[in-house]
C-alpha positions in Angstrom: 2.6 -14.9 -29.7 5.7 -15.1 -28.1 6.1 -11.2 -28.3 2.8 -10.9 -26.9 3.2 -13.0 -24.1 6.5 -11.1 -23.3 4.9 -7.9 -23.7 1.9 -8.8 -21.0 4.4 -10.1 -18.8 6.4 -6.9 -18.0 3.0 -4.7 -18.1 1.8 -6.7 -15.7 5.1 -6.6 -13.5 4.4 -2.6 -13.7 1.2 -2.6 -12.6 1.8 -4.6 -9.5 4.9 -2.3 -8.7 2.5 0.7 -9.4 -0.2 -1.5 -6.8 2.5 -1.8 -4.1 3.9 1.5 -4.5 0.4 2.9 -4.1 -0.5 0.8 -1.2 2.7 2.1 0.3 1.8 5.2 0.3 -1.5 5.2 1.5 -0.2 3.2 4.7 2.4 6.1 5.0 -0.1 9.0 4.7 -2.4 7.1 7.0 0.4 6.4 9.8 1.2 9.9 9.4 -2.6 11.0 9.9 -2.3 8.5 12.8 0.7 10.2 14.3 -0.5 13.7 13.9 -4.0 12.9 15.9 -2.1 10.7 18.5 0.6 13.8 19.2 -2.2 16.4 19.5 -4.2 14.0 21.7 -1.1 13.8 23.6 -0.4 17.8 23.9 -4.3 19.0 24.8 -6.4 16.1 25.1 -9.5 15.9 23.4 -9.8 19.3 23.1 -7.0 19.7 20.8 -8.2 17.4 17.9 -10.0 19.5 15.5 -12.8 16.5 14.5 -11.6 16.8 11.2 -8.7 15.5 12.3 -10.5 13.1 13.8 -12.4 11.8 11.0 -9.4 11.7 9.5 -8.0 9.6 11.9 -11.2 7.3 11.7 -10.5 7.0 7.8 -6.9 6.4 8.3 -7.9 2.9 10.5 -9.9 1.9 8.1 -7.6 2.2 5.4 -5.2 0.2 7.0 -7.6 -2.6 8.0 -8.5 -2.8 4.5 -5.0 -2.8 2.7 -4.0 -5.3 5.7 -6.3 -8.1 4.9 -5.3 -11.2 2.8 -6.8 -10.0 -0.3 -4.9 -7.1 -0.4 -1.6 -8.8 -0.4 1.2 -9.1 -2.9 0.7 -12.4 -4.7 2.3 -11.7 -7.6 5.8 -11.5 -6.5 5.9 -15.1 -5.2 4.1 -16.3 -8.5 6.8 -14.8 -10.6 9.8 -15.6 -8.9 8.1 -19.3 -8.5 7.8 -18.9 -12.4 10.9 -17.6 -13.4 13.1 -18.8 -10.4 17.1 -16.3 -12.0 15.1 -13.4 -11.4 13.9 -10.6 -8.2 10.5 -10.7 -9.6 10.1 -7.2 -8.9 11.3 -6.9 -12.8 12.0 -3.1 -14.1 10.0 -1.4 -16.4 
């Protein structure tokens, strides 16, 4: 049982590292979205952002709204450092 216990532990450790690394990256691909409509905007006007781009750009705010909101949040950090206080609680795996 103990085993088991152990076992769920660290696959839960990587899944929320594989969660936050995810959400990461998602932020930076939607900043970068951001900052590729925002320096053609800047360079033609609205003339120069193809609306696919645009869309884009609509999809990238909404993205970030979403992984922004309280729900979205690391919990699971402080819950493991609270429960096993020696440790980073980012655990490897």
């Amino acid at each position: 049982m103990k085993g088991d216990l152990f076992l769920l532990d660290r696959e839960l450790q990587r899944e929320n590292r594989r969660a936050r690394e995810f959400g990461d990256s998602l932020k930076h691909l939607a900043n970068a979205v951001i900052k590729a409509r925002e320096t053609r905007l800047a360079d033609g006007g609205l003339d120069n952002v193809p609306p696919d781009l645009h869309d884009l750009f609509l999809q990238a705010q909404t993205e970030l709204a979403i992984l922004d909101e309280s729900r979205n949040q690391d919990r699971m950090t402080e819950l493991y450092r609270k429960m096993h206080p020696r440790t980073d609680g980012g655990g490897r795996g």
